[in-house]
N, C-alpha and C positions, 0 to 999 in steps of 0.2 A: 504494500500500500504506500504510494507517494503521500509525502504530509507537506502541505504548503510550505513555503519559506517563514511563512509567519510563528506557525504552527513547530516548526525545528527551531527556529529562536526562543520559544516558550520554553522550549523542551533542552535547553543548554546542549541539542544537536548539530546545531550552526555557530560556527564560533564568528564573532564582529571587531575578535581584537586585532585581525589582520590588515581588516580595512579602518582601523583605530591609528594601526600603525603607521600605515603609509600615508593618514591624512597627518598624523603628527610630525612624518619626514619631511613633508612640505612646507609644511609654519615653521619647522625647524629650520632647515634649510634657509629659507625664507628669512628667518630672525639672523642666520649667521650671515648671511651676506650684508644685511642692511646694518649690523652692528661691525662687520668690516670697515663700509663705504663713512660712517659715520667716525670710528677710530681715525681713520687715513684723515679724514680731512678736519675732524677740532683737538685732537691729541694736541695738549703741548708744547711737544720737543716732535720735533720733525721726524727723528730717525724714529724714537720711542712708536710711535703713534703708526709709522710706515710697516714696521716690524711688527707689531699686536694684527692690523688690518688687513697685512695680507694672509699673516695664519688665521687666522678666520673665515678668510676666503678662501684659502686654496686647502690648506690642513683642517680647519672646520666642519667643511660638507662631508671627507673624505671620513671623517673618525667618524661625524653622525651618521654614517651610511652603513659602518659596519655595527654598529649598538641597533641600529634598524632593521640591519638585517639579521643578526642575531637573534631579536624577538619573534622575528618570522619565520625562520630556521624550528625553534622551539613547536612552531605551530603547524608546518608542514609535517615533523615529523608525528605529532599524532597524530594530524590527517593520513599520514600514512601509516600508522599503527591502526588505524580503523579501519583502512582497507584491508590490512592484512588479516583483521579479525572477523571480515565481513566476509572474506575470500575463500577462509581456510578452514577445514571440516574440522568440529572441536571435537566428534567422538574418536579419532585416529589423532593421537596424541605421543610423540617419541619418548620411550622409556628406555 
């Protein structure tokens, strides 16, 4: 029996934290760039301010990509443990 999409969110069968995540890469992303472009140009000391702005831009996105992808690693794999338990005959079990 197919169960709505609505109906598998009820039911903690759909998981929402995936598309959680990747709307939170985006603001993130989003927040590191504009907190770059903002460092670069009212920082202080010139060099200070040039150093901070561009790791935020260039080392910034790169480390939030892997903390983001890490979260969804997490969640692929129990979608793949569900298939495997959806797939595989539980009375023929290796002893």
């Amino acid at each position: 029996m197919n169960k709505s999409r609505f109906s598998q969110y009820l039911a903690f069968e759909r998981m929402i934290a995936p598309t959680v995540v990747e709307v939170l890469f985006w603001i993130g992303l989003a927040r590191l760039l504009i907190s770059g472009i903002v460092e670069i140009v009212s920082a202080p000391g010139p060099r200070h301010g040039l150093v901070i702005g561009v790791a935020l831009i260039i080392v910034g996105p790169f480390m939030w990509r892997l903390i983001c992808e890490y979260m969804i690693i997490v969640f692929r794999m129990h979608a793949c443990l569900e298939w495997i338990a959806k797939h595989t005959d539980r009375e023929s079990s290796v002893q």
